[in-house]
C-alpha positions as CSV (number, residue, x, y, z in Angstrom):
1,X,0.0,0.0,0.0
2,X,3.0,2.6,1.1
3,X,3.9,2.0,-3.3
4,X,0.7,2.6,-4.6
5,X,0.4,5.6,-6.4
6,X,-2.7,8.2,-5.8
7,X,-4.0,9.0,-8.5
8,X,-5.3,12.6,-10.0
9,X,-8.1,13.9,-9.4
10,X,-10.7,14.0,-12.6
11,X,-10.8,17.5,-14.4
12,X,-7.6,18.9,-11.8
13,X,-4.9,20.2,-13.7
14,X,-1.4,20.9,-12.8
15,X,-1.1,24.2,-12.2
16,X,0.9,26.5,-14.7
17,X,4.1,28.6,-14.1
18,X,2.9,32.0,-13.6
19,X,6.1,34.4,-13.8
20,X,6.5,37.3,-11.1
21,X,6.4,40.0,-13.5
22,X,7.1,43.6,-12.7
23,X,7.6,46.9,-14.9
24,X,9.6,49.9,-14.5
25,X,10.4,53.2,-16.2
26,X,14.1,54.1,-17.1
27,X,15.4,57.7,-16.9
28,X,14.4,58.0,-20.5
29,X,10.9,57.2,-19.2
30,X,10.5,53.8,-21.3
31,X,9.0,51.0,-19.6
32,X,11.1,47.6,-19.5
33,X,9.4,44.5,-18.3
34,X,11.3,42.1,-15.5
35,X,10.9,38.3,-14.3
36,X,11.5,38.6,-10.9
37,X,13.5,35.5,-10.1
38,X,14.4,35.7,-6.3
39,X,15.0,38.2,-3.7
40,X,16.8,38.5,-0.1
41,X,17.3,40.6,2.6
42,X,21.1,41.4,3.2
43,X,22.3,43.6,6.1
44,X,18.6,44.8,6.7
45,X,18.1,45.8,3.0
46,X,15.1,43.9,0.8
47,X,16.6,43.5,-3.1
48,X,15.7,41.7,-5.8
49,X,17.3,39.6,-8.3
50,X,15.8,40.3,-12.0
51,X,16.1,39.2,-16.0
52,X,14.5,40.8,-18.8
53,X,11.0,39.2,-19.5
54,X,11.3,37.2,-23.0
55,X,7.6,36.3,-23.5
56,X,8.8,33.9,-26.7
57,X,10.2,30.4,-25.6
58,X,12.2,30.4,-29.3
59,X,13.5,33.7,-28.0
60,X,14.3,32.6,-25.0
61,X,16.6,30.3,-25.9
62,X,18.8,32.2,-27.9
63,X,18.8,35.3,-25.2
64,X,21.6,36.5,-23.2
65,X,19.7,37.6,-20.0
66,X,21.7,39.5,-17.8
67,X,21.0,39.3,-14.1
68,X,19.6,43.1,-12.8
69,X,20.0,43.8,-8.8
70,X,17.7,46.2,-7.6
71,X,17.8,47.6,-4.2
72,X,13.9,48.0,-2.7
73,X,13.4,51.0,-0.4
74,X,10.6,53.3,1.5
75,X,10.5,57.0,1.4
76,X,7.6,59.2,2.2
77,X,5.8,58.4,-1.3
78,X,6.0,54.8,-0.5
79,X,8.0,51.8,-1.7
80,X,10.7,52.1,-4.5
81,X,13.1,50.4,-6.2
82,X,16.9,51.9,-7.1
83,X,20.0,50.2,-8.4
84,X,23.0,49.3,-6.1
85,X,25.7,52.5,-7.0
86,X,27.9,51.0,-4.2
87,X,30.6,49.1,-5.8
88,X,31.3,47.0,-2.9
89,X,27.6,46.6,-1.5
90,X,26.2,45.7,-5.4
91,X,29.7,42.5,-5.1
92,X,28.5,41.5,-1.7
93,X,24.8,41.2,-2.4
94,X,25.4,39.8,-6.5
95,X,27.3,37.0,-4.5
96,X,24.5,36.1,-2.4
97,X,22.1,35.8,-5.3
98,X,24.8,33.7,-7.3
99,X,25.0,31.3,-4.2
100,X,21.3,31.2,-4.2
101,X,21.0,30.4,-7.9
102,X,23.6,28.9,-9.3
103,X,22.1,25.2,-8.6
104,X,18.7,26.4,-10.7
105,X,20.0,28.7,-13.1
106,X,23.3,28.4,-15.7
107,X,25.3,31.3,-14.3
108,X,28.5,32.4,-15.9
């Protein structure tokens, strides 16, 4: 009994990958779309670790997505998110995220 498999549920389907998606505005004020694909907390700072969305799996495959860091803050309008302009901050934190990914993403 502890082999037998359970089987599925008629008419339940596996649920689909939904990507965590998120848009921002450049100093030139065009939009570019992100995956987000993991974030941390590192020295009581939120960021996140993002690739540009490539909607088209043929695409996809021949894309050379560079990882962006962003660093999340709060200010009096509410929540924002910057780049890392510290040199040694953005190399401590990109280490974390490589840690973090390298078993589930090709990082090079």
């Amino acid at each position: 009994m502890a082999d037998e498999k359970i089987p599925a549920i008629p008419g339940e389907e596996e649920e689909s990958y939904e990507p965590d998606l998120i848009t921002l505005e450049d100093e030139d004020g065009k939009e570019h779309t992100f995956e987000v694909i993991d974030a941390l907390t590192w020295n009581d700072t939120y960021y996140m670790a993002l690739v540009p969305w490539v909607e088209d799996d043929a695409a996809l495959a021949e894309a050379d997505l560079e990882l962006v860091i962003m660093k999340v803050g709060n200010d009096e309008e509410g929540e924002y998110m910057d780049v890392v302009e510290d040199d040694e901050e953005f190399l401590q934190v990109s280490k974390q995220f490589e840690e973090r990914l390298n078993d589930l993403y090709d990082i090079q």
